[in-house]
C-alpha positions, 0 to 999 in steps of 0.5 A: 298661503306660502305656510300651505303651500311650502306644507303640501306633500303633493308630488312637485310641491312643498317644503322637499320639492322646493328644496330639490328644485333649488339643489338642481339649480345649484343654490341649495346651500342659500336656501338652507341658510334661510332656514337658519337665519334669525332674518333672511334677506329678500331673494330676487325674482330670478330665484322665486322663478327657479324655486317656485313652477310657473304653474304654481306661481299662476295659480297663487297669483289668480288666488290672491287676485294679483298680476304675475310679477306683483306675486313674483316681487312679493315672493321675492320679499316673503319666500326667505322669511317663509322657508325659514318659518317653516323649517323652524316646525320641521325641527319640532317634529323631530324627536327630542334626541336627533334635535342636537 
């Protein structure tokens, strides 16, 4: 569900809006670094919050059949290693020459 999520394209969500919210919230340079890491370390709840609207995070937790701060502890743990993943297939999209 994250994979889809972080590769939705609608206006306020995915990958590019996650990103822009972590810009405005001044931890951009954080994120980035979980897209590089061999293991990003789990976030905080507080984080999952600024990245992820309240809407979002409802909607995911009503899917999965869990409590709001359950889905939030999870995101905690799983955010990092999903935003890395998938920045890994943004890289791949790339052609071969803007890789290096």
């Amino acid at each position: 569900m994250l994979a889809d999520y972080l590769g939705d394209d609608e206006k306020g969500r995915g990958y590019i809006a996650l990103m822009r919210r972590a810009a405005d919230h001044g931890i951009y340079d954080r994120i980035v670094r979980w897209g590089t890491s061999p293991r990003p370390e789990a976030t905080t709840v507080a984080v999952v919050r600024m990245l992820l609207p309240s809407t979002d995070r409802m909607q995911m937790a009503n899917i999965l059949g869990m409590s709001l701060e359950s889905l939030e502890e999870r995101l905690a743990l799983v955010l990092p290693r999903g935003v890395r993943d998938y920045a890994r297939t943004l890289s791949c999209r790339l052609p071969h020459w803007h890789r290096f």
